[in-house]
C-alpha positions as CSV (number, residue, x, y, z in Angstrom):
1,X,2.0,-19.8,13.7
2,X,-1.6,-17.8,14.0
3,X,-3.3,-20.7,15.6
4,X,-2.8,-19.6,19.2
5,X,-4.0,-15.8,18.5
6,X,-7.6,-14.7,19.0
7,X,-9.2,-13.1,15.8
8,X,-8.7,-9.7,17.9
9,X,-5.6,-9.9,17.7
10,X,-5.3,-11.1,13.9
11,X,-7.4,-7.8,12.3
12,X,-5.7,-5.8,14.9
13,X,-2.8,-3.0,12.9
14,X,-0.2,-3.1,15.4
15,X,2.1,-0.8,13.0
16,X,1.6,1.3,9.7
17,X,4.9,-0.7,8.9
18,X,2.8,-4.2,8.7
19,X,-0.4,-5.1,7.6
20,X,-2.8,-7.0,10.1
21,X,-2.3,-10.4,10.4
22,X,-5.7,-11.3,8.8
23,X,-4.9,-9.6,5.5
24,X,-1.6,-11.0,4.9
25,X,-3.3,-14.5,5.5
26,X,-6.4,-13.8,2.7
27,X,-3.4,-12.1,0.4
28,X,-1.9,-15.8,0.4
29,X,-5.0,-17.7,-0.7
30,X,-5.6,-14.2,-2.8
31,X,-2.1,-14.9,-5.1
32,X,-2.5,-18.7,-5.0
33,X,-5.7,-18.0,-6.5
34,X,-4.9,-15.6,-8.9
35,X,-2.2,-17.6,-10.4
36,X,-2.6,-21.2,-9.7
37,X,-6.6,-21.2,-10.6
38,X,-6.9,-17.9,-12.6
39,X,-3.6,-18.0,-14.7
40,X,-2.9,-14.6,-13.8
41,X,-6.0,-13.2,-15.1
42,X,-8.0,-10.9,-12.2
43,X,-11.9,-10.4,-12.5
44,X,-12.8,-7.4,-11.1
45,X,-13.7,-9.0,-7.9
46,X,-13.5,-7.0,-4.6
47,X,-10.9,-9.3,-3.6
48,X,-8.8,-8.0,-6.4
49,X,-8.7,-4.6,-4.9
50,X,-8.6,-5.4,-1.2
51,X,-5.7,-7.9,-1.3
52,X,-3.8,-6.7,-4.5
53,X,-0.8,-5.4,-2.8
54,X,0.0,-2.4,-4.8
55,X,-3.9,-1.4,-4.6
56,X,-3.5,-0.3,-0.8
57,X,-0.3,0.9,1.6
58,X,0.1,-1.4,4.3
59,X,-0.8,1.7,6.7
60,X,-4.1,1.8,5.5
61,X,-5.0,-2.1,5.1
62,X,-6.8,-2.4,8.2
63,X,-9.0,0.0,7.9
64,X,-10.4,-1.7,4.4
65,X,-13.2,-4.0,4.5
66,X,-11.2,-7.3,4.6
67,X,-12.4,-10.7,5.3
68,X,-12.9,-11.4,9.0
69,X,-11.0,-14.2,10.2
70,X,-13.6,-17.0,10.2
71,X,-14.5,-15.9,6.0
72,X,-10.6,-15.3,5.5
73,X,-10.0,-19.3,6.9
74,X,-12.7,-20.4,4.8
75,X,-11.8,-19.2,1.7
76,X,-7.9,-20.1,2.1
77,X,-9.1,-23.6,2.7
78,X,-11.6,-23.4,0.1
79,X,-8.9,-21.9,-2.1
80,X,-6.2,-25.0,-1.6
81,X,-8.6,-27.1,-2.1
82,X,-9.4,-26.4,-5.7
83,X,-5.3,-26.3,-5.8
84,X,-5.0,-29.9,-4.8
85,X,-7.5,-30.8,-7.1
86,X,-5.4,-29.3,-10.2
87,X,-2.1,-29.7,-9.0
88,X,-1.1,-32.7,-10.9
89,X,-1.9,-30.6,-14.0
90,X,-0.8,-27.1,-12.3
91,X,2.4,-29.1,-11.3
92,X,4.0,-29.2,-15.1
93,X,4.5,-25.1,-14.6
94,X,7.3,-24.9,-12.2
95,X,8.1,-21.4,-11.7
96,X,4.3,-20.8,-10.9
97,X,4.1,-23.6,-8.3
98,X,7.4,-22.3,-7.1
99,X,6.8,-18.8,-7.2
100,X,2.9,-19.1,-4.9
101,X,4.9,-21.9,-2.5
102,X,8.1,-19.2,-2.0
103,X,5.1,-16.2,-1.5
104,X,3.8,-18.2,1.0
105,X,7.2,-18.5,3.2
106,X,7.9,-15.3,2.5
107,X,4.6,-13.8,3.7
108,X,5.0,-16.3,6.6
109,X,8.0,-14.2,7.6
110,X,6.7,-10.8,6.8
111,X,4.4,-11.8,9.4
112,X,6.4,-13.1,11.9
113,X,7.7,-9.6,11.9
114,X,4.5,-8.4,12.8
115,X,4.1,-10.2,15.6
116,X,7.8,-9.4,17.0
117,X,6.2,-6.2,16.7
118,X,3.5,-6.7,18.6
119,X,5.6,-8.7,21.3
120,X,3.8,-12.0,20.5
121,X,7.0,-14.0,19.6
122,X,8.9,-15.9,21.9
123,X,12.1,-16.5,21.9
124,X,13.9,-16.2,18.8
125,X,16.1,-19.1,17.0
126,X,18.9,-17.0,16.6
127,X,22.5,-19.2,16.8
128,X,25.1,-18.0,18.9
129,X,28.3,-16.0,17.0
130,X,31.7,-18.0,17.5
131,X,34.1,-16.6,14.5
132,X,36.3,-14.3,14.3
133,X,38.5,-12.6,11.8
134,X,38.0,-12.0,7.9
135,X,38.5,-14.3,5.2
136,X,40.2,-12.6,2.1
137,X,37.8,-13.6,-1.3
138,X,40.4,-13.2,-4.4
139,X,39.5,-10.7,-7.2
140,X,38.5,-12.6,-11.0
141,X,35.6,-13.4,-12.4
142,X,32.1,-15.7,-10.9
143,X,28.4,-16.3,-12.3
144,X,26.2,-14.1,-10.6
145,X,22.8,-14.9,-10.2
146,X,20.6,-18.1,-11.2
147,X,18.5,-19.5,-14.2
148,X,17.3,-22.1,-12.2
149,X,13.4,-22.8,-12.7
150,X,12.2,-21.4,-9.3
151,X,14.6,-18.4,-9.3
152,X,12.5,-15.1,-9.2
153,X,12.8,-12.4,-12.3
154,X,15.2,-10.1,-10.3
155,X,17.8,-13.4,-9.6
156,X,17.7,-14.0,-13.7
157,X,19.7,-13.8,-15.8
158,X,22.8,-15.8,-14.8
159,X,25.7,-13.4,-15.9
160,X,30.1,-13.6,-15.4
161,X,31.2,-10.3,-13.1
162,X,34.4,-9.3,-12.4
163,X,35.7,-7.9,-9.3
164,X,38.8,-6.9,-7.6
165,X,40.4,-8.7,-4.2
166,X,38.2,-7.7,-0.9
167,X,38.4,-9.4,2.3
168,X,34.4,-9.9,4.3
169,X,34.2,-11.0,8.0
170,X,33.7,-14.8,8.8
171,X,31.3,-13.5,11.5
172,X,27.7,-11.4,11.7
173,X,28.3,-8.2,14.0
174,X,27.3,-9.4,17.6
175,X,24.9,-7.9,20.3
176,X,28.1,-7.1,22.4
177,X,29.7,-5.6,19.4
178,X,27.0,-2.9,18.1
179,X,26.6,-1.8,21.8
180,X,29.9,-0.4,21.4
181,X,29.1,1.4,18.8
182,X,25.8,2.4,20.0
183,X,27.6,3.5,23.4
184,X,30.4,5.6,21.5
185,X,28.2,7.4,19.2
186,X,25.3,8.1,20.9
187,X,23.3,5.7,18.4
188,X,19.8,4.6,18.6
189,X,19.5,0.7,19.7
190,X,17.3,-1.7,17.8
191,X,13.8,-2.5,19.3
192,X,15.0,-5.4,21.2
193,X,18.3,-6.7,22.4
194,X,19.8,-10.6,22.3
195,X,22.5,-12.1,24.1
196,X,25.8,-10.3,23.7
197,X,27.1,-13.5,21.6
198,X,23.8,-13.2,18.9
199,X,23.7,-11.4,16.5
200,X,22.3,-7.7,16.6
201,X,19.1,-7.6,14.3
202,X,16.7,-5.3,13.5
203,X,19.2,-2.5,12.4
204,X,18.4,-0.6,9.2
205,X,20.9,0.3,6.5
206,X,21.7,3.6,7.7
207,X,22.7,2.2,10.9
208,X,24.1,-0.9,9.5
209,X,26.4,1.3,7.2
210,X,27.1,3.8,9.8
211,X,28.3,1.1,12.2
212,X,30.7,-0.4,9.4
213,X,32.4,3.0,9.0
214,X,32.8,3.6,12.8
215,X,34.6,-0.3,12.5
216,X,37.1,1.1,9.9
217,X,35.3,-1.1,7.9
218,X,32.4,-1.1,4.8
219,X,29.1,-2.7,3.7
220,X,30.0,-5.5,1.2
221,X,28.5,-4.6,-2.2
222,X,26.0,-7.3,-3.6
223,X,28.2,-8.9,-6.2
224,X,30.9,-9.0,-3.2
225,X,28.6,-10.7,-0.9
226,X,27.8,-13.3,-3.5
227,X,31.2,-14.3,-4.5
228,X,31.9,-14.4,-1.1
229,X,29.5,-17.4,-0.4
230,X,29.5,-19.3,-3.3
231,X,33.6,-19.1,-3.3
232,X,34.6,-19.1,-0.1
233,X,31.3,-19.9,1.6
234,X,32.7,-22.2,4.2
235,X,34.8,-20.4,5.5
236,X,31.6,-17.5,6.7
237,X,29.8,-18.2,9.5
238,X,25.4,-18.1,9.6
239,X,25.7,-17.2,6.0
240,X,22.0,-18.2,6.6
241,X,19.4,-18.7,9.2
242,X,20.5,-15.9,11.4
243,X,20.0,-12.2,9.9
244,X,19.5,-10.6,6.6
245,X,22.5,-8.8,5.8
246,X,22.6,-5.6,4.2
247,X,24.8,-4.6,1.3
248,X,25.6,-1.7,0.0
249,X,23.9,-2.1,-3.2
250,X,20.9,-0.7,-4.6
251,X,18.1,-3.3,-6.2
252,X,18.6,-3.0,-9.5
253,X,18.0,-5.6,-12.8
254,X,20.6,-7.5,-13.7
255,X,21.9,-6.8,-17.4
256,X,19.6,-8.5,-19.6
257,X,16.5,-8.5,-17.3
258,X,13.3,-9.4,-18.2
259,X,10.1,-8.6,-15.8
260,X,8.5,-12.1,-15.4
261,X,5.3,-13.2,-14.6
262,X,4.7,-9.6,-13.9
263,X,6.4,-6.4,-13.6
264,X,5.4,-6.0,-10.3
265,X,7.4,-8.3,-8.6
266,X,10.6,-6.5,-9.0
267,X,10.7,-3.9,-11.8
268,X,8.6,-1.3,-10.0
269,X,11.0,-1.2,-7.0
270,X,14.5,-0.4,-9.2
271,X,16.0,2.9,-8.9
272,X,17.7,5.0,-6.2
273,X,15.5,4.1,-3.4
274,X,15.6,0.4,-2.3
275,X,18.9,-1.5,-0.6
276,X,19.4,-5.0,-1.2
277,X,19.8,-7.8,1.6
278,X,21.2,-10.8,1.3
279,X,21.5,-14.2,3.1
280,X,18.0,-14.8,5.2
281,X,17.1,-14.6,8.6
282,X,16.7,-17.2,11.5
283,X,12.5,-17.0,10.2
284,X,13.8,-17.2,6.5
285,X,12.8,-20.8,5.0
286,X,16.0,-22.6,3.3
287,X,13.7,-22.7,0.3
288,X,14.1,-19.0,-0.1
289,X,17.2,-18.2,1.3
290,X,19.7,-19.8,-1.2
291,X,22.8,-17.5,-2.4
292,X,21.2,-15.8,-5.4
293,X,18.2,-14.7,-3.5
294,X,17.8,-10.9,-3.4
295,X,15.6,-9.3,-0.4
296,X,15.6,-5.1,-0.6
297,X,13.9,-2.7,1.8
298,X,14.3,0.9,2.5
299,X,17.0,2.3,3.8
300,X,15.1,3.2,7.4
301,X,13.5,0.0,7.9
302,X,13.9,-1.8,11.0
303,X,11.3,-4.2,11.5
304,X,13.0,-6.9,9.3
305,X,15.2,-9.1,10.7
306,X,18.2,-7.7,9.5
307,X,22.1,-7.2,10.8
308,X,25.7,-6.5,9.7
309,X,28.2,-8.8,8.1
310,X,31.3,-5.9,7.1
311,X,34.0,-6.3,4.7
312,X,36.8,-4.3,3.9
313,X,39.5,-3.6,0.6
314,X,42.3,-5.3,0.3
C-alpha cells in the first residue's frame, strides 16, 4: 500500500485528524514489539514515548522526532524478524498473536484513510447497492458478543439480551439517496461523492442520525444491529465490506467486562463521548470485521469510512 509513495509524502501530516503515514508504520513494529518480544513490559526507550499512542494526539505526531522512513523500514523488518524466530513458541498465546495481526489490519485501514485524505487513493472497492425494503427482526432473546480467543476485551463477555420487534433496512443509504437529503436540508456533503447506486460514506454520526430522522426513520441501536445479522443476516445486504455503519449506541463494557491485556484498549474510551460502528468498510479486513466486532469514533468524525443502514419500530 506505501510502496508507491516517496518518503515526502510518508512523514508529511496531511490532517490533525491522522497521523503521518511514517508513524503509523513504526507504531505497528512498535506494538508487535512490545507484546510479541517484550510481553507487554515497556523499557523506557524513546520509542515508548514517540509511538505509545496515548503519549501524543495524532495532531501533534508529526512534529515529534520519529523515525525517518529508511530507520522506520529497518526496524519493522528487524522487528518481524525476531517475531518469526519466536513464533512457534509466541504462537501457543492466541489472543496475543491475534490481537498484534488484527492491530496491524486495523492500522492498515486507519491509514488508508489518510491517504483518501490526502487524495492518494484510487478508486474505491465499494459494491454497488441493489436492495430495497426492510426486513422485520422479531423481538426475544440472542447472545450478544463473543468469547472466542481472538475477540477483543470490549466484544467479551458473551451475554443473552432481550429486545423488542424492530424492523432494519436490507440496504446501506445510497449516494442518490443522501443527496436528497442533503438537497432538502441544506446539509453539508461528505468530502467525496460515489456513484448514485454506492453507498454514501464518509458521513459522521450527527449527520448519519440526522438523515435517519428526515427518512422517518432511526439509527439501529447496537444490540439491534447485531441481532439483526446474526438472525436475519441474509436477508441485509453489504452487511460487510462496504461502510461502517453507525448505531445509535454509545461504546460502553458489556456487563461483566474485564479490561484485557490492557485497559487502554477499550476502557479509557467508555462514557458519554464515543458512538459505536458496526459492520466494516470496503478497506476493513474480514479478519476484523466479523459481527461482534465493535468500531467507535466521535460523533463529528468523518474521515472513516462510514454510512447509514436505518431501521425503524415496529
Amino acid at each position: 500500500m506505501l510502496e508507491p509513495l516517496s518518503d515526502e509524502q510518508l512523514t508529511q501530516q496531511v490532517s490533525p485528524l491522522q497521523s503521518p503515514l511514517v508513524w503509523d508504520l513504526a507504531h505497528i513494529g512498535y506494538f508487535e514489539e512490545l507484546w510479541l518480544l517484550r510481553g507487554g513490559e515497556g523499557e523506557g526507550s524513546e520509542l515508548d514515548d514517540l509511538y505509545d499512542s496515548f503519549a501524543h494526539e495524532r495532531a501533534e505526531r508529526g512534529a515529534l522526532p520519529i523515525l525517518s522512513a529508511p530507520e522506520t523500514r529497518a526496524y519493522i523488518s528487524n522487528v518481524r524478524e525476531k517475531v518469526l524466530d519466536r513464533l512457534p513458541e509466541l504462537a501457543k498465546d492466541d489472543f496475543l498473536v491475534g490481537m498484534v495481526a488484527q492491530h496491524e489490519l486495523q492500522h492498515g485501514e486507519t491509514m488508508t484513510q489518510t491517504l483518501a485524505l490526502a487524495g492518494l487513493t484510487g478508486p474505491n472497492g465499494l459494491p454497488r447497492v441493489t436492495a430495497s425494503g426492510d426486513a422485520l427482526v422479531p423481538g426475544g432473546r440472542f447472545t450478544m458478543g463473543s468469547d472466542d480467543p481472538w475477540a477483543y476485551d470490549n466484544e467479551r463477555p458473551a451475554h443473552v439480551v432481550e429486545l423488542p420487534s424492530f424492523r432494519i433496512d436490507r440496504a446501506l443509504v445510497t449516494n442518490a439517496e443522501y443527496a436528497e437529503f442533503v438537497e432538502a436540508e441544506e446539509a453539508a456533503a461528505p468530502a467525496r461523492w460515489g456513484r448514485d447506486d454506492e453507498p454514501v460514506q464518509h458521513v459522521s454520526f450527527d449527520e448519519a442520525e440526522a438523515y435517519a430522522r428526515w427518512a422517518g426513520k432511526r439509527l439501529p441501536n447496537e444490540p439491534e444491529w447485531e441481532k439483526a445479522v446474526k438472525t436475519a443476516g441474509s436477508e441485509l445486504e453489504h452487511v460487510g465490506g462496504a461502510v461502517w455503519q453507525w448505531t445509535s449506541s454509545l461504546f460502553e463494557g458489556y456487563p461483566g467486562f474485564r479490561a484485557f491485556p490492557y485497559k487502554e484498549y477499550s476502557e479509557v474510551f467508555f462514557g458519554n463521548e464515543y458512538r459505536v460502528l458496526r459492520g466494516g468498510s470496503w478497506v476493513t479486513d474480514p479478519l476484523v470485521a466479523r459481527p461482534t466486532f465493535r468500531n467507535w469514533d466521535l460523533p463529528v468524525r468523518r474521515q472513516i469510512f462510514a454510512g447509514i443502514r436505518c431501521a425503524s419500530d415496529v
